[in-house]
C-alpha positions in Angstrom: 0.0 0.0 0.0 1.4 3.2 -0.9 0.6 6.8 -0.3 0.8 9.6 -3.2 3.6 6.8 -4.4 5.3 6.3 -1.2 4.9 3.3 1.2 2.4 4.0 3.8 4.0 4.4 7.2 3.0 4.9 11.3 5.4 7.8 12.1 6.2 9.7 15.4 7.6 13.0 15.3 9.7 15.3 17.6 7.2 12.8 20.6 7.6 14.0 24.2 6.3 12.3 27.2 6.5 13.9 30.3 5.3 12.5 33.9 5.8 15.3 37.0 9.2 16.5 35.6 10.6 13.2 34.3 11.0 13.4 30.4 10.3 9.4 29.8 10.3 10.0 25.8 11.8 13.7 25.0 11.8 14.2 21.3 12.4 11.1 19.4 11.6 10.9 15.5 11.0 7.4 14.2 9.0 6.1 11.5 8.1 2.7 10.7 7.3 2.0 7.1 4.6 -0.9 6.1 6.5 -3.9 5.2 10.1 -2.8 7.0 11.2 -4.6 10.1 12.7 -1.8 12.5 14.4 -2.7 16.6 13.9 0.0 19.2 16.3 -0.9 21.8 18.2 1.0 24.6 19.2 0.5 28.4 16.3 0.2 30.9 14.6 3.6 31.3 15.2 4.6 28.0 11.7 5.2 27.0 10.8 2.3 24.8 7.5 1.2 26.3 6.5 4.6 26.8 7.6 5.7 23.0 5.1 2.8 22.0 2.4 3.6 24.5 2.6 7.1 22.7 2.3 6.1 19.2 0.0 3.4 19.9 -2.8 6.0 21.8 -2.0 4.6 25.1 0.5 7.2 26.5 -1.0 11.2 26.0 1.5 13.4 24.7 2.9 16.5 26.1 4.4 17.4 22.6 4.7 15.8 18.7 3.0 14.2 16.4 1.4 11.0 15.2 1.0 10.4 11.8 -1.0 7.3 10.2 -0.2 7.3 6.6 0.1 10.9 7.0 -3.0 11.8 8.4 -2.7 13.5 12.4 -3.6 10.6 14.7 -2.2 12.0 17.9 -4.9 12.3 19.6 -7.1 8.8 17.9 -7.8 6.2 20.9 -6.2 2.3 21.1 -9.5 1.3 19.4 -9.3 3.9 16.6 -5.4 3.4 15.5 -6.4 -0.8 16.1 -9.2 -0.3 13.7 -7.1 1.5 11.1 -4.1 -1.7 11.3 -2.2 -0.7 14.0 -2.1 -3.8 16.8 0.4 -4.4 19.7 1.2 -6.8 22.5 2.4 -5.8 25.7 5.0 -6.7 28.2 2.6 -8.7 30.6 0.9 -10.6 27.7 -2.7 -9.2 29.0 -4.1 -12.4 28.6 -7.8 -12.8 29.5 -6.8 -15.7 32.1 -10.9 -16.8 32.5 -11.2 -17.5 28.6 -9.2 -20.3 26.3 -6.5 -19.3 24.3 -9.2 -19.6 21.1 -11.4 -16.9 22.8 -8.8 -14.9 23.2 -7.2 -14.7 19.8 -11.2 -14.3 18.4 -10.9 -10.9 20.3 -8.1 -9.7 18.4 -10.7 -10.7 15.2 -13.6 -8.9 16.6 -12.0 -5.8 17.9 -10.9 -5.6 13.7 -14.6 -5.6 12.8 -15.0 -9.3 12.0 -18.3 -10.8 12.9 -18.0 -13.8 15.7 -18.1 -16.6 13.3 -15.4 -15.0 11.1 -13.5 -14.1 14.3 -13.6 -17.8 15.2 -12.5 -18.9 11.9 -9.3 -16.6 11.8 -8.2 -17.0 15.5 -7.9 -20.6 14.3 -6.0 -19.7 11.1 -3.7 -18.0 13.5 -3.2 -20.0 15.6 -2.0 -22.6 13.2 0.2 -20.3 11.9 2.1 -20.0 15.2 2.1 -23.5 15.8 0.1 -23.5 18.9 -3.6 -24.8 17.5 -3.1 -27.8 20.1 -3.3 -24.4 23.3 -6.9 -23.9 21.4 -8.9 -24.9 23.8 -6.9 -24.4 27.4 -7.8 -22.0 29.9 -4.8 -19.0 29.6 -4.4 -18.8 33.1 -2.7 -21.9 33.5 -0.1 -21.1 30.2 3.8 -21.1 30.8 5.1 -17.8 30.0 6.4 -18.6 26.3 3.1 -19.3 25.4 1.6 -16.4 26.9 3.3 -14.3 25.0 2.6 -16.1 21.7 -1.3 -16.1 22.4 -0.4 -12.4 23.2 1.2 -12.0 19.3 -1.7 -14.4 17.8 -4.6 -12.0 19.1 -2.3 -9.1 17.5 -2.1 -11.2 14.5 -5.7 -12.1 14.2 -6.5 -7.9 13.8 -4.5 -8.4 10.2 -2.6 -5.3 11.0 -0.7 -3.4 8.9 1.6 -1.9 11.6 2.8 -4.8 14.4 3.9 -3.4 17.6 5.5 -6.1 19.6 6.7 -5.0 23.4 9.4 -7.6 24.9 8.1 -10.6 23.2 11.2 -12.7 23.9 10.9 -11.8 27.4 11.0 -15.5 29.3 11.9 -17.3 26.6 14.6 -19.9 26.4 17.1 -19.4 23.7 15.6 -22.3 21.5 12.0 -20.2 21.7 13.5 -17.1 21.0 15.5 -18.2 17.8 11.9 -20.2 16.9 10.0 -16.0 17.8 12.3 -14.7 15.4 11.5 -17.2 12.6 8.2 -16.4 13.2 8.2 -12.7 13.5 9.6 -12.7 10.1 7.3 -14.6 8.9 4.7 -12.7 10.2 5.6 -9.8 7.9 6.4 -11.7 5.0 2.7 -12.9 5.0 1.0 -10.0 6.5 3.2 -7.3 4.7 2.9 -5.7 7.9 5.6 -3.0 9.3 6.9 -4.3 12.8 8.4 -2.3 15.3 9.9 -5.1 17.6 11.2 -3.3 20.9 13.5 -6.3 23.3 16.3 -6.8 24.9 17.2 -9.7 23.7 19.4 -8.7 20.9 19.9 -12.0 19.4 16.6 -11.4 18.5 16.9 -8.0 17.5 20.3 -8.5 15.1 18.5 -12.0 13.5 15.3 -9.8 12.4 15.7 -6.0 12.4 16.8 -4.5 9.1 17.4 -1.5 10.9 18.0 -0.4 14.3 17.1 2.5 16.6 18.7 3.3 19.6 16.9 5.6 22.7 19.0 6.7 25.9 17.7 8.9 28.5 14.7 9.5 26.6 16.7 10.7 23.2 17.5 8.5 20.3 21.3 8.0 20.4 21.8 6.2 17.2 19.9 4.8 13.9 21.2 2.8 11.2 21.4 -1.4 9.7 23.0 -3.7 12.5 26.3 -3.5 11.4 26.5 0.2 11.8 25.0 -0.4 15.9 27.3 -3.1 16.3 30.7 -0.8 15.7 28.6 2.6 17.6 30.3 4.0 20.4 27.3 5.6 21.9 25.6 2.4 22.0 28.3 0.6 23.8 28.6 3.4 26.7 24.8 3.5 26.5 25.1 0.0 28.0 28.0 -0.8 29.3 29.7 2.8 30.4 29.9 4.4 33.6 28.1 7.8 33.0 25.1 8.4 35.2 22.2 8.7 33.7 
């Protein structure tokens, strides 16, 4: 999908977030094209989670703006930017722990305008897709962690979204389930043509996937660029692993 001949895109611009004097997000720029696969990473406190609770109507901002293929959505609610393709997960999986797996992912469906039997008959598509059709009918209270957060993806998935929003999903994972998250987030876009903005820590994850690579600090964005170009930047390392205070 393009607009006026350029790829559609969920953009941010100049975005502060500030909460009684601390500036958790203080003028980043990022934009995430349809169909790219972009990393937001950075040292705890950076402001990742709250950059995507601010581009994703979940955060209000105290300055910038939110553009949805181009159009001002800085002030549109969760359910307004998740009806126009944008979907997420969050760091607690925000499962609904009284309802099976299955009911769960048909939620994603529904909340995209599907009616229930549609909704039934994608959450099921998408859940084969992940390869966890046989969690279908368990209760998600009593799910391990890993698969948690996959149900958490799957109901993201089921909305068809153009723009994927996916907060920690390695989190808890064993290094065999995250190399097997990274097949599949890539394979998510392929098939979706969806733009995903993966935000993690675990940057095995994040160098396997991300064709490019944004760096926050403090609040700031520190560096931008493929993986080979974070790899060999100096900010990013003292980001990390230097002694400044922060």
């Amino acid at each position: 999908m393009t607009v006026d001949g350029a790829r559609a895109a969920l953009s941010g611009r100049n975005i502060k977030v500030h909460y009684e004097g601390v500036r958790a997000v203080d003028g980043v720029d990022l934009e995430l094209q349809q169909g790219r696969l972009l990393g937001l990473i950075g040292p705890n406190g950076a402001g990742k989670t709250t950059f995507l609770h601010a581009i994703s109507g979940f955060a209000r901002l105290t300055e910038g703006v939110v553009t949805l293929d181009a159009q001002d959505v800085s002030r549109w609610s969760p359910a307004d930017l998740a009806r126009q393709g944008v979907a997420r997960t969050f760091q607690d999986s925000r499962v609904f722990r009284g309802m099976t797996v299955s009911e769960n992912v048909e939620l994603g469906a529904l909340g995209a305008g599907l009616g229930r039997r549609a909704a039934r008959v994608r959450a099921r598509d998408v859940l084969d897709r992940l390869r966890i059709a046989h969690l279908g009918e368990r209760q998600s209270g009593g799910l391990a962690i890993g698969d948690e957060r996959r149900v958490g993806i799957a109901r993201a998935v089921a909305m068809q979204p153009r723009f994927l929003l996916l907060d920690e999903p390695a989190a808890g994972l064993n290094e065999q389930e995250s190399a097997e998250l990274a097949r599949t987030i890539v394979a998510l876009r392929d098939a979706l043509g969806c733009g995903v903005l993966l935000v993690e820590h675990d940057m095995s994850v994040i160098f396997e996937v991300c064709e490019e690579i944004q760096v926050l600090d403090s609040g700031k964005t520190i560096a931008l660029g493929d993986p080979g170009v974070i790899r060999a930047d100096r900010a990013v390392a003292e980001a990390y692993f230097g002694t400044r205070a922060r």
